[in-house]
C-alpha positions in Angstrom: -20.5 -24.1 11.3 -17.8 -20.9 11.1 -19.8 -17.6 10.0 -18.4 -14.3 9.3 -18.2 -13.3 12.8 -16.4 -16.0 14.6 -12.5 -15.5 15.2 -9.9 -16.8 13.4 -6.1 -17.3 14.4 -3.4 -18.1 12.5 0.3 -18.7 14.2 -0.2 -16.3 17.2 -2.6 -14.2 16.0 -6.1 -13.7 16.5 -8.6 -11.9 14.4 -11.8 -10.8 15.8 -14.0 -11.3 12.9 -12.9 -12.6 9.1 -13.8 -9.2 7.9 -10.4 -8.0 6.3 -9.9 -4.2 4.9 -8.3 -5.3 1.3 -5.2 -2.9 0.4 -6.3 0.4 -1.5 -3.9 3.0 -2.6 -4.9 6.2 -1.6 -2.3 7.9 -3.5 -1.9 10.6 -0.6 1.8 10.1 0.2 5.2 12.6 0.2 8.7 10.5 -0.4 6.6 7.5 1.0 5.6 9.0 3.9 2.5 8.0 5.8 0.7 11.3 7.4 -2.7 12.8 8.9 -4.5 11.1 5.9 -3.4 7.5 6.8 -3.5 8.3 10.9 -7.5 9.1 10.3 -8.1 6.7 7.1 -6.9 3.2 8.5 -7.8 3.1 12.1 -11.0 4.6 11.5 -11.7 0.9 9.5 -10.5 -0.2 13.0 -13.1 1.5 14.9 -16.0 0.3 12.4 -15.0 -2.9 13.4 -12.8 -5.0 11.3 -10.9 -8.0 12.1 -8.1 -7.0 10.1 -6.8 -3.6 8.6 -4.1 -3.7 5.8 -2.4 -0.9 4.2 -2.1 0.0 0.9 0.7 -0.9 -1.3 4.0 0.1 0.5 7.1 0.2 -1.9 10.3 -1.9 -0.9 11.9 0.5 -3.1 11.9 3.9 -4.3 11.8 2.9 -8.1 9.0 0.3 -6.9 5.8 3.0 -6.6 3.3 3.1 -8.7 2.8 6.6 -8.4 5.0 9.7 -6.6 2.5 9.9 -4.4 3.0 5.7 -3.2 3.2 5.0 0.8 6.3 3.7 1.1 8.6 1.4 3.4 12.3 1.5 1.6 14.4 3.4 4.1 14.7 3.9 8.3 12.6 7.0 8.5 9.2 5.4 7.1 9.4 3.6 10.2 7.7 5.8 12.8 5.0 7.4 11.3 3.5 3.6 10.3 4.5 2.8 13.9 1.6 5.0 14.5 -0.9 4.1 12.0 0.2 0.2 13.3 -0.7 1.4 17.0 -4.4 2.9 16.3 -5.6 0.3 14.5 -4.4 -2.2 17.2 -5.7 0.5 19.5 -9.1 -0.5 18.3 -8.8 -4.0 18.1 -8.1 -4.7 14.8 -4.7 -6.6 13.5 -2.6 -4.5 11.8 -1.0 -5.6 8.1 0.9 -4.3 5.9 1.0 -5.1 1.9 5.0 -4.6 1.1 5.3 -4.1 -3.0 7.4 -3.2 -6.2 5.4 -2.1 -8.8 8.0 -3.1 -12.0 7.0 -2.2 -15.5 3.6 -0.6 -13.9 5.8 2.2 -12.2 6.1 6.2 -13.0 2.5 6.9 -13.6 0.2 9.6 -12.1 -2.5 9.0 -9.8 -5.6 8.1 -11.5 -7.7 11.5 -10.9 -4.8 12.8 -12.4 -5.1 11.0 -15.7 -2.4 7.4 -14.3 -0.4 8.5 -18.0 3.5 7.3 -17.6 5.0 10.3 -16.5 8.5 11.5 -17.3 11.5 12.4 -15.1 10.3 15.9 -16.2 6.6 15.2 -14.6 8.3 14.1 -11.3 8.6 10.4 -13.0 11.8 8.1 -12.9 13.9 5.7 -15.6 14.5 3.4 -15.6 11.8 1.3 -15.1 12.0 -2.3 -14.6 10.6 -5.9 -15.0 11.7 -9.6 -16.2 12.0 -8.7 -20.1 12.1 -5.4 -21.7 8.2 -5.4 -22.7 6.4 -2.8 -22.6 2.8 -3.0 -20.9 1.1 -1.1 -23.4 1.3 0.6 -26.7 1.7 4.1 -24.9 3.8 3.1 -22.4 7.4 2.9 -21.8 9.8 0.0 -22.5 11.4 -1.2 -19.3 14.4 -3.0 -18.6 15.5 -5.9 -17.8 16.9 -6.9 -14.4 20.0 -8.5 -14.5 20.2 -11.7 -11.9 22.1 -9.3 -9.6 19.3 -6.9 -9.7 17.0 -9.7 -8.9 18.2 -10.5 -6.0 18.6 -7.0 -4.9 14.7 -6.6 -5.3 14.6 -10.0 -2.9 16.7 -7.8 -0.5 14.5 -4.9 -0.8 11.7 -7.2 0.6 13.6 -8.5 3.4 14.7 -5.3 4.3 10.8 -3.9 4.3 9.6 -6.6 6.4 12.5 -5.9 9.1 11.2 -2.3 9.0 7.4 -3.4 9.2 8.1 -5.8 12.3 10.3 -2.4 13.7 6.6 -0.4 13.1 4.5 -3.0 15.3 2.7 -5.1 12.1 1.3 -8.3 13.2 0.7 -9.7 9.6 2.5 -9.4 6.3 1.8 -9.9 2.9 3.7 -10.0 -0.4 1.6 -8.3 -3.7 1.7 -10.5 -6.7 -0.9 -9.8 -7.7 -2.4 -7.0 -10.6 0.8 -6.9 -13.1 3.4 -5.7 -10.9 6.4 -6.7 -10.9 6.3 -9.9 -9.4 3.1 -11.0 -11.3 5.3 -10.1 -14.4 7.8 -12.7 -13.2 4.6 -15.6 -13.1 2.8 -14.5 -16.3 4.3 -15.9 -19.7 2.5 -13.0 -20.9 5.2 -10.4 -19.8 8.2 -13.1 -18.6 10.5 -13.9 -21.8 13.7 -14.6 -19.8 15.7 -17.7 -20.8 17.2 -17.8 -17.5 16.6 -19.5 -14.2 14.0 -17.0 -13.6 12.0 -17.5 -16.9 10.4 -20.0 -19.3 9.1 -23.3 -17.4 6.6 -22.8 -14.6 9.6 -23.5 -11.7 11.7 -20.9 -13.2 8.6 -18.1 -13.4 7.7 -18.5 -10.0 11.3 -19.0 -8.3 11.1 -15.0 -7.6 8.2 -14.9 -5.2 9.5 -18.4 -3.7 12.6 -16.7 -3.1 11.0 -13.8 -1.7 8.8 -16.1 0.7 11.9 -18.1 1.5 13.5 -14.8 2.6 10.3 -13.3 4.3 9.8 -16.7 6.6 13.3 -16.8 8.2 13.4 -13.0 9.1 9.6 -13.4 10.7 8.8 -14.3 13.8 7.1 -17.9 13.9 4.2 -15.8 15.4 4.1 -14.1 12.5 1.4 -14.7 9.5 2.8 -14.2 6.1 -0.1 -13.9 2.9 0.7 -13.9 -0.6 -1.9 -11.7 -2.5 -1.8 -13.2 -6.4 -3.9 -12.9 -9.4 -5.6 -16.0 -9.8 -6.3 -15.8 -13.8 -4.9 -13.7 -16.3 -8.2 -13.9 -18.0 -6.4 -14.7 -20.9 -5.5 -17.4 -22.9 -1.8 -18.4 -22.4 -1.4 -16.1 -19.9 -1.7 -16.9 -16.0 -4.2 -19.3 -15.0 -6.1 -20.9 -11.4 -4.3 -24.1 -12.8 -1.1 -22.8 -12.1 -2.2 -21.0 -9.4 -3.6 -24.1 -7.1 0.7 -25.4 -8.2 1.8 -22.4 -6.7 0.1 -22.3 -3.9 0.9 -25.8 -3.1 5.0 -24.8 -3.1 3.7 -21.4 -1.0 2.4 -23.3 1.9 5.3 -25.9 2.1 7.8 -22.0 2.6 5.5 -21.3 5.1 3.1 -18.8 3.7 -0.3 -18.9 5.9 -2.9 -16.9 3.2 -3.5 -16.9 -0.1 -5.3 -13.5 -1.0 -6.9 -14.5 -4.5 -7.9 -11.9 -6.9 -7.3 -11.7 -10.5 -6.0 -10.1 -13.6 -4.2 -6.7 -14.8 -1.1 -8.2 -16.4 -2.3 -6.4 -19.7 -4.2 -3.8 -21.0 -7.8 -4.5 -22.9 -9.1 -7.7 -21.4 -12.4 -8.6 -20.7 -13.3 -9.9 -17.3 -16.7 -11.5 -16.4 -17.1 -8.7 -13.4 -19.8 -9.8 -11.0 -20.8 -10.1 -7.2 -18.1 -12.4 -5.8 -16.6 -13.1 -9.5 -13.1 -14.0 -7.9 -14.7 -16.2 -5.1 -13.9 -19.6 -7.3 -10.6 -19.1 -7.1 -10.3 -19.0 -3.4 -12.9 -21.5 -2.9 -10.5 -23.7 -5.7 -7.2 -23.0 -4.0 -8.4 -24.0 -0.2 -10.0 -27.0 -1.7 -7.0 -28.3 -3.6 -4.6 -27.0 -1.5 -5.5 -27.4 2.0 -4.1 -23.4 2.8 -6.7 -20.5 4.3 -7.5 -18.4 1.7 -8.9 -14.8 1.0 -12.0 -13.9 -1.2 -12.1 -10.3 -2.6 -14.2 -8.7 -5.4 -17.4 -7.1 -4.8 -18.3 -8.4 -1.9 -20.8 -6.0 -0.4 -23.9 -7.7 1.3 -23.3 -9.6 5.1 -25.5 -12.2 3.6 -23.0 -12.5 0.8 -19.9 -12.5 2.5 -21.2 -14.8 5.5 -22.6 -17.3 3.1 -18.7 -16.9 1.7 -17.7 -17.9 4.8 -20.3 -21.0 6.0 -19.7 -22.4 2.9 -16.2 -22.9 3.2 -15.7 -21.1 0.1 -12.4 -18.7 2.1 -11.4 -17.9 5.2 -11.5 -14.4 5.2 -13.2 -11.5 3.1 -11.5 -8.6 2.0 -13.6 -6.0 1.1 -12.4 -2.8 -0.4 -14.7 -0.2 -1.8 -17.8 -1.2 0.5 -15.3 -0.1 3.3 -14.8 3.0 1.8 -18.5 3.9 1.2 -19.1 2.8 5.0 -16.0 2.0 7.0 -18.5 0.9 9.5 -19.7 -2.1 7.5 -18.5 -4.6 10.3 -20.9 -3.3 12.8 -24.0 -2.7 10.2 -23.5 -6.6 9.1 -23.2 -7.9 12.6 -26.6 -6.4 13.3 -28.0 -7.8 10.4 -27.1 -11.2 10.6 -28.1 -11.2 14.2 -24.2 -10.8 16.0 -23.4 -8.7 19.2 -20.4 -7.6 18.6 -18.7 -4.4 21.0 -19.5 -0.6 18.8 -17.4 2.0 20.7 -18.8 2.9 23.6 -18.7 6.3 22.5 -20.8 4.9 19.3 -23.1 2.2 21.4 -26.6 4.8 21.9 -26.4 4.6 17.6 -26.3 0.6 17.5 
């Protein structure tokens, strides 16, 4: 029976463990930059142990952040310094990924401890802002606009162009976010895609952006090379997104040669009510790898080893991504292994503590 500690490889890589660090922005980024705060942040999850490490959101384009303050992988010269985060996490035995991102109608806000209000070109903001149809996201926020089909595939571009540069910076695995209402997830959701194009209306034509993007992805990447889709499994509301459509999408994903799907779940609109819980977003990857026959990721407050290896015995994912446990205790890995009973190598400059 597979447990939480056994390795797992998918094309030609191997991960130690199926402990994933899930993407978290940190918000901590100048013009896109990666710096001191990534270079201690990300391989430290390394050291603690983790099979794989991802970085947060990084934006294929400048327009694509979420905030100023976004990591960012749009141009040449974002290349070197996540060449080095990419190194120290493999340094410590890890697998290095990287989440590539455009953040659409979600875009120009401030960090959250500064408030995450739109902010205006005067605040260090930018317009415009973009996304399938010219809906806003919320009452108090601004109207985007529309991409043309020319501007559509300039955004597929972007992606390609990212990946290049993340292969270029030593990443073993990729992954596309569509997941959490940006801009890709407003291309999926009926809830914010209105277009009466090729790219909107039936369920082919809302999901024909990602596909693209995965098309695009898979012949630039090595064959060695994993590529993960993270999406959001349910809209939580009705008429919106939904694990139906979502076990259809990932069937098409896996046929382009996407490896993962990382499943979590809502934040295509503001003011819904989700049924948050230990492992509430586990169904949907337990659904999707049943259905579909693809690995999957489970994320959402996971925090106990007995949790997540019980995640993984019972065939329920893959992989766990955990998130805010890793950044109460980036040692996690190590603390679970002893638990459950697993030798698995501390540091040696950390073995007198396990």
């Amino acid at each position: 029976m597979t447990h939480l500690f056994d390795f797992l490889t998918q094309r030609g890589v191997t991960f130690r463990n199926r402990i994933a660090v899930s993407p978290m922005c940190q918000y901590s980024s100048i013009d896109g930059y990666a710096n001191e705060w990534h270079f201690v942040h990300l391989p430290s999850r390394a050291v603690g142990g983790a099979g794989l490490v991802m970085t947060e959101a990084a934006a294929v384009e400048p327009s694509g952040r979420i905030t100023p303050q976004d990591l960012g992988i749009w141009k040449d010269e974002h290349i070197q310094p996540l060449a080095k985060v990419a190194d120290l996490i493999h340094r410590f035995g890890a697998i290095a990924a990287i989440q590539l991102a455009h953040a659409g109608r979600k875009a120009s806000t401030a960090a959250p401890w500064e408030g995450g209000q739109y902010l205006t070109e005067k605040q260090g903001g930018w317009r415009p802002i973009v996304a399938p149809s010219a809906i806003a996201f919320s009452e108090d926020s601004p109207v985007p606009q529309a991409l043309s089909r020319e501007e559509i595939q300039q955004v597929v571009t972007a992606f390609v162009q990212a990946t290049r540069r993340s292969l270029e910076a030593g990443f073993k695995v990729i992954e596309i976010h569509a997941a959490h209402g940006y801009l890709i997830h407003e291309f999926l959701s009926p809830l914010s895609n209105y277009r009466e194009d090729e790219y909107g209306g039936s369920f082919e034509n809302r999901i024909r952006l990602l596909c693209e993007i995965a098309i695009a992805l898979r012949a630039v990447l090595p064959d060695s090379t994993p590529l993960w889709v993270r999406i959001s499994a349910t809209d939580w509301v009705e008429g919106g997104w939904d694990i139906q459509q979502s076990v259809a999408l990932s069937q098409k994903l896996i046929a382009l040669g996407v490896d993962l799907i990382d499943c979590s779940s809502g934040a295509i609109v503001p003011g819904v009510k989700v049924p948050v819980g230990p492992g509430y977003q586990v169904q949907f990857a337990e659904q999707i790898r049943k259905e579909v026959g693809i690995q999957t990721g489970a994320v959402g407050m996971i925090t106990t080893p007995e949790q997540a290896d019980q995640i993984i015995r019972t065939g329920q994912a893959d992989l766990v991504l955990l998130a805010r446990e890793l950044l109460r205790n980036p040692y996690w890995p190590l603390h679970a292994a002893k638990q459950l009973g697993h030798k698995i190598p501390a540091p040696v400059q950390y073995e007198r503590a396990w």
